[in-house]
C-alpha positions in Angstrom: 20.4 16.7 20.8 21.6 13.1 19.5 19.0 10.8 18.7 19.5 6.8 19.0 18.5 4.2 15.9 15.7 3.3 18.5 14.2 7.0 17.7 14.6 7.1 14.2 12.8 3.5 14.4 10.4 4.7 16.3 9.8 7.5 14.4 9.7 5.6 11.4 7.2 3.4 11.9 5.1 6.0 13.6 4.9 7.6 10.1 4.6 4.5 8.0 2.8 1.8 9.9 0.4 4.0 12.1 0.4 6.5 8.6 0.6 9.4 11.5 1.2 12.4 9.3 5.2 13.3 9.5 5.1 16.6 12.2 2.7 14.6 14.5 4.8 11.5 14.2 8.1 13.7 15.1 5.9 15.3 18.2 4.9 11.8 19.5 8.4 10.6 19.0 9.4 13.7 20.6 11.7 15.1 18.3 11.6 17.8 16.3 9.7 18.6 12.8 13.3 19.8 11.1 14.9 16.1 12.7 12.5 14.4 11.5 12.5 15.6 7.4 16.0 14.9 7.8 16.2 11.4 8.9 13.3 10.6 6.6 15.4 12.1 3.7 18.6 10.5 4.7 16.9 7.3 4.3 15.7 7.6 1.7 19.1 8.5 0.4 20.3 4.9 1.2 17.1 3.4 -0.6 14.8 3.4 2.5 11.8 5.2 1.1 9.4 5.8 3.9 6.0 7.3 1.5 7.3 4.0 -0.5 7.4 1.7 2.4 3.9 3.4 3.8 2.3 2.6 0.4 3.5 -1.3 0.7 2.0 -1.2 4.2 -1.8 -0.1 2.3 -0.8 -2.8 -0.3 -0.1 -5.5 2.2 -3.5 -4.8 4.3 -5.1 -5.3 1.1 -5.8 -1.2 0.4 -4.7 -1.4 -3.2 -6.5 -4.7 -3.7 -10.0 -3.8 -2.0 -10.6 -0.7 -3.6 -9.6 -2.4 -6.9 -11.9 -5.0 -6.2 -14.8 -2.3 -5.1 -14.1 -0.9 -8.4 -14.7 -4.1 -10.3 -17.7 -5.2 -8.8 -18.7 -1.7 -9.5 -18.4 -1.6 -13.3 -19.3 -5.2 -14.0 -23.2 -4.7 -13.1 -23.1 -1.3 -15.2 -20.9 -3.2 -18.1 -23.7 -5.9 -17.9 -26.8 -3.4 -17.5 -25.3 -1.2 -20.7 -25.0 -4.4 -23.2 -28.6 -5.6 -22.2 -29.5 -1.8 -23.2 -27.8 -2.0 -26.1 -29.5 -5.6 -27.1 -32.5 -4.3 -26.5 -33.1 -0.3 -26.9 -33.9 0.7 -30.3 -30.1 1.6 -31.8 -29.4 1.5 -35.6 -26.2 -0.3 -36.1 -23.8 2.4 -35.9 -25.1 3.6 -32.5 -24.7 0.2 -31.3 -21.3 0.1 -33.2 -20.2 3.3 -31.1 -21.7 2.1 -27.8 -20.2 -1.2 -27.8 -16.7 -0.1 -29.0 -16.7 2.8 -26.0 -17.7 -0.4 -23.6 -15.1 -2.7 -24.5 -12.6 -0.1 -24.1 -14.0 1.2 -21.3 -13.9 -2.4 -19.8 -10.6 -3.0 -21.2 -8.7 0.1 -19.6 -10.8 -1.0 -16.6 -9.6 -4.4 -16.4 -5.9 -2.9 -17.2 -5.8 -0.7 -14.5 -6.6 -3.0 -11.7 -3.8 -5.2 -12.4 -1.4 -2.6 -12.8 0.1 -2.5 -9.6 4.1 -1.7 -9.3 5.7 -5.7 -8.7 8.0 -4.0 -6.2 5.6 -2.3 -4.4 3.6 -5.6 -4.3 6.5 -7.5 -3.4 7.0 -5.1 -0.6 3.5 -5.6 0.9 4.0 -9.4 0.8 7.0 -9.2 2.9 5.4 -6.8 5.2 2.8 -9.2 5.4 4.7 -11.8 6.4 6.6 -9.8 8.6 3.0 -9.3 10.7 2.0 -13.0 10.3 5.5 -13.3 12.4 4.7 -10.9 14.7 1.5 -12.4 15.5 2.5 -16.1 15.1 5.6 -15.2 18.0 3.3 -13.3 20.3 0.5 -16.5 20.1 3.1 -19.0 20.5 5.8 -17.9 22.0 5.1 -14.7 23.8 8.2 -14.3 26.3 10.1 -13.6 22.5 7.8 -11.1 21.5 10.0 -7.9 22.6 13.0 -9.1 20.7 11.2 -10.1 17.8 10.4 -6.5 17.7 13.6 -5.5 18.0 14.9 -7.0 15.7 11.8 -6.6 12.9 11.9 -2.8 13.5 15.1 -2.4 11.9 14.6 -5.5 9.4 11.6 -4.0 8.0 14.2 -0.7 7.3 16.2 -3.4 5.4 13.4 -5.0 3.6 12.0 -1.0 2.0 15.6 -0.3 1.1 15.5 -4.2 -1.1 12.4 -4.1 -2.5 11.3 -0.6 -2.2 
């Protein structure tokens, strides 16, 4: 059975907006498992990578940068609460030595890895960001666009994961 582009949109952003896993996102879009693997690997072929895009979607709703920021505010109370123990606890220098050179790196691979995030995949979440802002700014102001805003954003954000993803 021939599927239309509306399909494989549909389909697409079943599996990277609503992050429906890829044989439940084929059944909703009612086609099959084996249509669905392809068309996801075809894109992907012409530089439309939908796990890529359906990372940048986490990024953009601030997924990446919440649970970098839960992990900061985690380790800087402990980072604090270990150098008071090390001022204060009865170390001879080389312990302390040893405790504070662990801690900085500690800190330092910390610090690194929180900024670490790919620029393209970044890039990606902003423009999906303000892809949504769009969405929402259209549907408060000018409602009666809404449906072809849609249809044309479907297929745009297909064109923006191929560019930046």
């Amino acid at each position: 059975m021939a599927h239309d582009a509306k399909k494989r949109g549909e389909l697409r952003r079943r599996y990277v907006i609503d992050r429906q896993p890829l044989n439940a996102a084929a059944l909703l879009s009612k086609v099959s498992y084996a249509t669905a693997r392809d068309w996801k690997r075809k894109a992907e072929q012409k530089g439309d990578c939908w796990d890529r895009a359906r990372q940048a979607e986490d990024v953009g709703q601030g997924g990446v940068r919440a649970l970098t920021r839960m992990v900061l505010e985690e380790f800087i109370p402990l980072f604090k609460s270990t150098i008071e123990a090390i001022r204060h606890d009865d170390f001879d220098a080389i312990e302390k030595a040893e405790a504070i050179s662990r801690l900085s790196d500690a800190y330092s691979k910390t610090v690194k890895a929180s900024g670490a995030v790919d620029p393209s995949l970044a890039r990606l979440g902003w423009a999906m960001d303000v892809m949504k802002l769009l969405a929402e700014f259209t549907a408060e102001r000018f409602p009666q666009h809404q449906n072809a805003l849609l249809e044309v954003l479907e297929p745009f954000g297909e064109t923006l994961a191929a560019e930046y993803g």
